[in-house]
PyMOL Python script that loads the backbone (N, CA, C, O; Angstrom):
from pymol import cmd

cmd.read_pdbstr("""\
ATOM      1  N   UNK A   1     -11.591 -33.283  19.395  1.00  0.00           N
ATOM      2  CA  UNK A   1     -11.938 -32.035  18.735  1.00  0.00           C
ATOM      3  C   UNK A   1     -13.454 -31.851  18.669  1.00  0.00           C
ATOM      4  O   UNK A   1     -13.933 -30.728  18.514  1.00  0.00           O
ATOM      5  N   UNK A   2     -14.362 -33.160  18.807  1.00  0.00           N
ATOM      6  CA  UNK A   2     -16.023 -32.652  18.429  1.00  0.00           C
ATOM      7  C   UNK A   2     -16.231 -32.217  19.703  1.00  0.00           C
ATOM      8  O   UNK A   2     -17.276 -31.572  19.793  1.00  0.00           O
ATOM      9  N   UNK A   3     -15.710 -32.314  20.577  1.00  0.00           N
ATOM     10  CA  UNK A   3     -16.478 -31.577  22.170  1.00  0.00           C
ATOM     11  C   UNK A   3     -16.186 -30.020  22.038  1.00  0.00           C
ATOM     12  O   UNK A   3     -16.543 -29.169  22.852  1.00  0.00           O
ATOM     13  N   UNK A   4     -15.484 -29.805  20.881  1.00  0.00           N
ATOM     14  CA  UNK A   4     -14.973 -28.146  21.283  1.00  0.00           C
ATOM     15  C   UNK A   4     -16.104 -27.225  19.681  1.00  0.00           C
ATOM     16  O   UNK A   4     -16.138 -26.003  19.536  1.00  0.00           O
ATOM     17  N   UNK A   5     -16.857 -28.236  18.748  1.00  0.00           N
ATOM     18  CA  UNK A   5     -17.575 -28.067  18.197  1.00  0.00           C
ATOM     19  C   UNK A   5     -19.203 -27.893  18.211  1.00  0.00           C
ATOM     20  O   UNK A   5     -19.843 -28.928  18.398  1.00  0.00           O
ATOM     21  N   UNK A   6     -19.779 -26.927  18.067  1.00  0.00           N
ATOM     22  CA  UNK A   6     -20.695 -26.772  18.178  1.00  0.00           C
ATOM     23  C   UNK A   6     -21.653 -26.152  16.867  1.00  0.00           C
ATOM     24  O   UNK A   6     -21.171 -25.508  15.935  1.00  0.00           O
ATOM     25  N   UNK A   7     -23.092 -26.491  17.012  1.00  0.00           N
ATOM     26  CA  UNK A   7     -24.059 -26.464  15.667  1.00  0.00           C
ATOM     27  C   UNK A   7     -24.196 -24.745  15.469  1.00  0.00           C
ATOM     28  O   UNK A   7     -24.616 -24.048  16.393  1.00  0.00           O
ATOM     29  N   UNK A   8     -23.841 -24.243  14.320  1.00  0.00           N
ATOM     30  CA  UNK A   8     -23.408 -22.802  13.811  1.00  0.00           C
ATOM     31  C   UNK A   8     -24.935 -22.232  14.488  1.00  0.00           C
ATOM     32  O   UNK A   8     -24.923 -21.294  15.284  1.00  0.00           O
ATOM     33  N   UNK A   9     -26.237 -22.912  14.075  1.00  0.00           N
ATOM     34  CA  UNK A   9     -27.480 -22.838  14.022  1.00  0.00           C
ATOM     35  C   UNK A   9     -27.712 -22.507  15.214  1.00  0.00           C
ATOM     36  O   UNK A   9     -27.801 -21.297  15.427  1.00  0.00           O
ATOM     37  N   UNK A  10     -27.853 -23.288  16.163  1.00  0.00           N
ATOM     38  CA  UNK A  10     -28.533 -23.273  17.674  1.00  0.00           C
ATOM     39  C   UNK A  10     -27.043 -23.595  18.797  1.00  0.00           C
ATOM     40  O   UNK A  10     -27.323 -23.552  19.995  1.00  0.00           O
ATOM     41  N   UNK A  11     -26.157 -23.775  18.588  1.00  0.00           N
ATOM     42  CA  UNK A  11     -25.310 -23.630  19.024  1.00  0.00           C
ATOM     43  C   UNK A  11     -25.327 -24.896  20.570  1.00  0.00           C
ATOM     44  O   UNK A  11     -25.146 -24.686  21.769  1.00  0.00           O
ATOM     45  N   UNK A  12     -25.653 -26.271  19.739  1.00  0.00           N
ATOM     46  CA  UNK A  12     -26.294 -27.628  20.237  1.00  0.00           C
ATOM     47  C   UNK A  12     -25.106 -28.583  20.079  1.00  0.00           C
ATOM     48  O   UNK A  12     -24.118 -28.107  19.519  1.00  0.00           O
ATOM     49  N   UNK A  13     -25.063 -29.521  20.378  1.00  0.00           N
ATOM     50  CA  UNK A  13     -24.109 -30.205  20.242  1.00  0.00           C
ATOM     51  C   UNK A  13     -23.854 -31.287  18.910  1.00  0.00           C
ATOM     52  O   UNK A  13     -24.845 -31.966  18.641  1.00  0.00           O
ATOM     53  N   UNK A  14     -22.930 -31.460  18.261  1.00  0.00           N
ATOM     54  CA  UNK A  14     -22.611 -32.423  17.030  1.00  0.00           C
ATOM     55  C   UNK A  14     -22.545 -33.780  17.422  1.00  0.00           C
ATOM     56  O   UNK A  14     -22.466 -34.105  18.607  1.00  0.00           O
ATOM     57  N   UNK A  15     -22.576 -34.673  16.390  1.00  0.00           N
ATOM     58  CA  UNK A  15     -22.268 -36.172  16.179  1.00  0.00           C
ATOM     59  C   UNK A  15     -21.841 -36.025  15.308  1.00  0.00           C
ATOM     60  O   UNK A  15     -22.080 -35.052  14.592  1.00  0.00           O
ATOM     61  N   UNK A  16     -20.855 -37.160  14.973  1.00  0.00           N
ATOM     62  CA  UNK A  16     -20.170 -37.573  13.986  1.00  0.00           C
ATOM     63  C   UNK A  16     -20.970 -39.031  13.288  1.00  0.00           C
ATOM     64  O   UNK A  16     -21.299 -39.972  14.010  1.00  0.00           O
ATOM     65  N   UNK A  17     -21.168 -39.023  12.013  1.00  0.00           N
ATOM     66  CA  UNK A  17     -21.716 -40.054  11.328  1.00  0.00           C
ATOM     67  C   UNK A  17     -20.588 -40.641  10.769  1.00  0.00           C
ATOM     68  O   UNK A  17     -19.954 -39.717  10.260  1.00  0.00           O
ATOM     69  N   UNK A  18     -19.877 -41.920  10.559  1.00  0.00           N
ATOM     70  CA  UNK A  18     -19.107 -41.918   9.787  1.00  0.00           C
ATOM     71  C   UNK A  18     -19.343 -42.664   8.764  1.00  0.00           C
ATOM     72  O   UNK A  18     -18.420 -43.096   8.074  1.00  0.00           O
ATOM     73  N   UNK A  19     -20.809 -42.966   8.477  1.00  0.00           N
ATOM     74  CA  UNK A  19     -21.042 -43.556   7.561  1.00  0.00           C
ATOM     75  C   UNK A  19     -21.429 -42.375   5.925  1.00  0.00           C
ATOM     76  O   UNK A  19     -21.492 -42.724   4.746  1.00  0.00           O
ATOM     77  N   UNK A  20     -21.563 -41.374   6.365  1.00  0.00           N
ATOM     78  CA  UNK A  20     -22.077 -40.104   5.560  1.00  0.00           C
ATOM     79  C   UNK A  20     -21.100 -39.014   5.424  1.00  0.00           C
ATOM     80  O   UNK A  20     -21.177 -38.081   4.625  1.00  0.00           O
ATOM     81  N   UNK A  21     -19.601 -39.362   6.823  1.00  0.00           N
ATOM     82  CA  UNK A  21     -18.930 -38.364   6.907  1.00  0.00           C
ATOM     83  C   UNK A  21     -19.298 -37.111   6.976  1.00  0.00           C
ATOM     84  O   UNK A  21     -19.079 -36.174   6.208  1.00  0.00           O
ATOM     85  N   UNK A  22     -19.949 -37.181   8.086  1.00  0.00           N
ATOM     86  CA  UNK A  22     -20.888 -35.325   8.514  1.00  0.00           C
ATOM     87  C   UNK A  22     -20.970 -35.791  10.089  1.00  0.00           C
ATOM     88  O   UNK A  22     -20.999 -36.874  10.674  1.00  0.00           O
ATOM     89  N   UNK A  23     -20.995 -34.103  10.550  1.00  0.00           N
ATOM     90  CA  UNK A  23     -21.126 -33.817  11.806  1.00  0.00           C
ATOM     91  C   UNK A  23     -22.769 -33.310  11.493  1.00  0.00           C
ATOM     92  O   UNK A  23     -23.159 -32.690  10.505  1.00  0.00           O
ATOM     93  N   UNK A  24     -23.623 -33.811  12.727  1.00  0.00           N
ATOM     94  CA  UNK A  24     -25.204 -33.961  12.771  1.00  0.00           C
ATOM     95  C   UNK A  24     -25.554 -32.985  13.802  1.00  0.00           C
ATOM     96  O   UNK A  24     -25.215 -33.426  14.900  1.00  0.00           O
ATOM     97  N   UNK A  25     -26.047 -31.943  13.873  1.00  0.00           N
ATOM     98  CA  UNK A  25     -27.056 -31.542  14.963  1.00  0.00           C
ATOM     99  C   UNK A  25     -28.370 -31.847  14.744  1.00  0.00           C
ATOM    100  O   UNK A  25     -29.117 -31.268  13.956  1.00  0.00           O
ATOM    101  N   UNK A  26     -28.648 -32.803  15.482  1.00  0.00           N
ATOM    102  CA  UNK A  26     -30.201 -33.433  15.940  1.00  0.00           C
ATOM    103  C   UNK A  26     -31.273 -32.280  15.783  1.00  0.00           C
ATOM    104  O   UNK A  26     -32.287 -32.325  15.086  1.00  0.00           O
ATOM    105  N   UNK A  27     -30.828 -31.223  16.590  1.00  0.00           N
ATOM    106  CA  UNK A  27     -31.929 -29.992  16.893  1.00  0.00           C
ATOM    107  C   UNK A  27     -31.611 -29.281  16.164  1.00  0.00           C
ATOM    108  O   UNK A  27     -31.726 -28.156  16.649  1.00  0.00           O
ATOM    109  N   UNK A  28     -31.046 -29.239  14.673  1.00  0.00           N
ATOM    110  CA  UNK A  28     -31.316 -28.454  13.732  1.00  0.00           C
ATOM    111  C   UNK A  28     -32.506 -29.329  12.618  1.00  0.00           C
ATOM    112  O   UNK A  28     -33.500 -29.010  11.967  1.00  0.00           O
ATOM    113  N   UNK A  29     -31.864 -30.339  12.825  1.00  0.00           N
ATOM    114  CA  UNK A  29     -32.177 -31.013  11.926  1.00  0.00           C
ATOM    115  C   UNK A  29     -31.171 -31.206  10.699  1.00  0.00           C
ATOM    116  O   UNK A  29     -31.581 -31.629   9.618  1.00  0.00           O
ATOM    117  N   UNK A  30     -29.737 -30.850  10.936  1.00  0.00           N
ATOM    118  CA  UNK A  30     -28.923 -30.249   9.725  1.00  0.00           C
ATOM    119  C   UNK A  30     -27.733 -31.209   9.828  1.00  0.00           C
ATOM    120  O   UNK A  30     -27.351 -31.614  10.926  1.00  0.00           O
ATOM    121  N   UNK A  31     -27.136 -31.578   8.651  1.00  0.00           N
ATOM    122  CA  UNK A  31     -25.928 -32.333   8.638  1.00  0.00           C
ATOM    123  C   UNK A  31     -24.703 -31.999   7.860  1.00  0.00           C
ATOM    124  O   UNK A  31     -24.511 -32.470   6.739  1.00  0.00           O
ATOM    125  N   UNK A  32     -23.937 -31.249   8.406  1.00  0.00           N
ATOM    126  CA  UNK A  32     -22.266 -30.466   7.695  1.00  0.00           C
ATOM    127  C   UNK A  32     -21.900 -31.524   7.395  1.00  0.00           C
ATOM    128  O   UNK A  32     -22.163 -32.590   7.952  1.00  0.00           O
ATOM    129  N   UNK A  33     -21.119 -31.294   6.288  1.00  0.00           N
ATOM    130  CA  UNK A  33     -19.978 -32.192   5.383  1.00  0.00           C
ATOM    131  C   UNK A  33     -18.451 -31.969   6.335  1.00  0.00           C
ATOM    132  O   UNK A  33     -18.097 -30.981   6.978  1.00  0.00           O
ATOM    133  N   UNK A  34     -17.927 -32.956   6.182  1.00  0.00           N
ATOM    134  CA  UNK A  34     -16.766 -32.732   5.945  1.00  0.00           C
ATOM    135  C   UNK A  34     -16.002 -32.852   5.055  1.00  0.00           C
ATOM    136  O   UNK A  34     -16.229 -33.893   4.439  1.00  0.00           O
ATOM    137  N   UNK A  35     -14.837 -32.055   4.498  1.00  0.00           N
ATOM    138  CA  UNK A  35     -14.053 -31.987   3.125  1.00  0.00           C
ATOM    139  C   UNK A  35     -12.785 -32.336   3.600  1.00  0.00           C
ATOM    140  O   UNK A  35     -12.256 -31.529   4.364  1.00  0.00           O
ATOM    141  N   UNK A  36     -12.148 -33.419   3.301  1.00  0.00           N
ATOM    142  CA  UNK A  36     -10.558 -33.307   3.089  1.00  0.00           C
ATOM    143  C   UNK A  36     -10.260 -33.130   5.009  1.00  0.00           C
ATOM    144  O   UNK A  36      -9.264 -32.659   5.558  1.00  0.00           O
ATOM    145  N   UNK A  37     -11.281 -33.592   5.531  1.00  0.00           N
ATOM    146  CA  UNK A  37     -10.705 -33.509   7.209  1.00  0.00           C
ATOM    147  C   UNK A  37     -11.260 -32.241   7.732  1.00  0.00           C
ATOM    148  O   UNK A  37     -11.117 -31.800   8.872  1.00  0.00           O
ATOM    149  N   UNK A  38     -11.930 -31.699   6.723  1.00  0.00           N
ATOM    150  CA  UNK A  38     -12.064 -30.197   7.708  1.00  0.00           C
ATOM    151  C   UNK A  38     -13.704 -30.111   7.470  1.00  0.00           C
ATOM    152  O   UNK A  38     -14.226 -30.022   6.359  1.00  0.00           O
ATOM    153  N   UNK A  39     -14.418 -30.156   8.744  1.00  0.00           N
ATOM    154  CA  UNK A  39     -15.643 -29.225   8.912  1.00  0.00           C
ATOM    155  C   UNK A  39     -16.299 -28.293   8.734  1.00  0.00           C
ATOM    156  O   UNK A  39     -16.182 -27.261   9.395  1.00  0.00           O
ATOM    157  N   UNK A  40     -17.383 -28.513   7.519  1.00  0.00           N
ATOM    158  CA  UNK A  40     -17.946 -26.890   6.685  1.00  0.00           C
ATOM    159  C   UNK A  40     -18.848 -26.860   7.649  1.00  0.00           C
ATOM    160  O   UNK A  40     -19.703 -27.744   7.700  1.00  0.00           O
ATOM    161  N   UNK A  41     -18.806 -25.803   8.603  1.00  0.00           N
ATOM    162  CA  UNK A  41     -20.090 -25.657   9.351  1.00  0.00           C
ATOM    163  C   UNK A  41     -20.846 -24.123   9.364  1.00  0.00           C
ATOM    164  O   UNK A  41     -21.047 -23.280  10.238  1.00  0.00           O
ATOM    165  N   UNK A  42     -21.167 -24.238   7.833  1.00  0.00           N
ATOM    166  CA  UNK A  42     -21.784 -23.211   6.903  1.00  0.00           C
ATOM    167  C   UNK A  42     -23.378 -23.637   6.904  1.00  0.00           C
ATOM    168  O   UNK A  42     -23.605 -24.669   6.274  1.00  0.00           O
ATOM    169  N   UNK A  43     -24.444 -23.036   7.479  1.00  0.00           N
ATOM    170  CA  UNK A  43     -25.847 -23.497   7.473  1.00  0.00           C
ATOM    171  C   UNK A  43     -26.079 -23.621   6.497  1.00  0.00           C
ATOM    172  O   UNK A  43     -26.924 -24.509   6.387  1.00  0.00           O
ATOM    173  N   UNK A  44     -25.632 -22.960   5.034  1.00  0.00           N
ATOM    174  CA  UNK A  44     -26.273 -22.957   4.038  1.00  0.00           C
ATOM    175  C   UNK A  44     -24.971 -23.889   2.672  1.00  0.00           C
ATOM    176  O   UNK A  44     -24.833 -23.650   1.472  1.00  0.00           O
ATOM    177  N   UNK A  45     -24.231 -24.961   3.587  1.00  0.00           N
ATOM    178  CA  UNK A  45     -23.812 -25.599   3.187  1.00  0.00           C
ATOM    179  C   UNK A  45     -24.722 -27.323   3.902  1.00  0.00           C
ATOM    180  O   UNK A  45     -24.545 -28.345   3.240  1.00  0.00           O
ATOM    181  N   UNK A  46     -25.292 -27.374   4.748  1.00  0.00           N
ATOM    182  CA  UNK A  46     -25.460 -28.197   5.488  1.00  0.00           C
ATOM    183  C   UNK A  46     -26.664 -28.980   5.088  1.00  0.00           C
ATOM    184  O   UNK A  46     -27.459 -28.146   4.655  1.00  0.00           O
ATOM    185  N   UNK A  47     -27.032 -29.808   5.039  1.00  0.00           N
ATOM    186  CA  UNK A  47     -28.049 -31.181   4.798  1.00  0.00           C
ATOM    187  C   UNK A  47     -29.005 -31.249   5.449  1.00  0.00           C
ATOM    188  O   UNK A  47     -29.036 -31.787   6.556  1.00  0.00           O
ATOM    189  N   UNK A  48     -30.081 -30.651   4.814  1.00  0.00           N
ATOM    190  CA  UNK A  48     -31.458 -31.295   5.814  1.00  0.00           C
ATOM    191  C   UNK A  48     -31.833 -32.483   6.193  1.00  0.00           C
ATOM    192  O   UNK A  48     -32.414 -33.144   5.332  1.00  0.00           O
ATOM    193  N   UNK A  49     -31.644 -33.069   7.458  1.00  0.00           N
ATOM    194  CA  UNK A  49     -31.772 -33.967   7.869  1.00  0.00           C
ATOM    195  C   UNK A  49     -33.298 -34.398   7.612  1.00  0.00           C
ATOM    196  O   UNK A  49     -34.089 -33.458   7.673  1.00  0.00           O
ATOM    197  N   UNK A  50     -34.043 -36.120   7.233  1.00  0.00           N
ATOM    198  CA  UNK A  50     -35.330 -36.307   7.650  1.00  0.00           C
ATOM    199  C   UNK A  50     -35.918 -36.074   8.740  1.00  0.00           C
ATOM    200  O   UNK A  50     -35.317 -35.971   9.809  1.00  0.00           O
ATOM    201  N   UNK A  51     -37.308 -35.950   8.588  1.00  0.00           N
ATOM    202  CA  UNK A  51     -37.963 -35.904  10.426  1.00  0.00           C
ATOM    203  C   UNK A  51     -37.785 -36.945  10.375  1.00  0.00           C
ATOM    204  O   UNK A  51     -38.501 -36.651   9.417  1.00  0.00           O
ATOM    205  N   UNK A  52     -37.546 -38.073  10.388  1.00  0.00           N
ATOM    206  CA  UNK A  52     -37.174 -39.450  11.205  1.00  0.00           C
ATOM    207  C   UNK A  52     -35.816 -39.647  11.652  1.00  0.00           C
ATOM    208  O   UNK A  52     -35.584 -40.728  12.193  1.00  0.00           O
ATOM    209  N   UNK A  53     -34.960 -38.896  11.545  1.00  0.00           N
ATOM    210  CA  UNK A  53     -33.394 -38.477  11.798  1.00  0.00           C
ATOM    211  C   UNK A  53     -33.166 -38.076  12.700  1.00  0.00           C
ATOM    212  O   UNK A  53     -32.009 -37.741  12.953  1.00  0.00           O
TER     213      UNK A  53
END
""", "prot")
cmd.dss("prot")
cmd.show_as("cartoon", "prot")
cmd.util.cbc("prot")
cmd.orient("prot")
């Protein structure tokens, strides 16, 4: 299912963290939650990633 997902933002590709349980776009800098199995991929739900991230 993450190959058919893409970053709401720039429309870049996801990772899965499973230590944080979030899908990551690198080139946002942004990290979606996931809830209960399902992917909020709401920008203004999403996690600013560090610049060292």
């Amino acid at each position: 299912m993450l190959g058919v997902l893409v970053c709401p933002k720039t429309k870049g590709p996801l990772t899965y963290d499973s230590a944080t349980n979030e899908l990551i776009s690198k080139k946002a800098k942004l990290a979606y939650p996931i809830r209960d199995g399902v992917p909020i991929l709401l920008v203004e739900s999403a996690r600013k990633l560090d610049e060292d991230t």
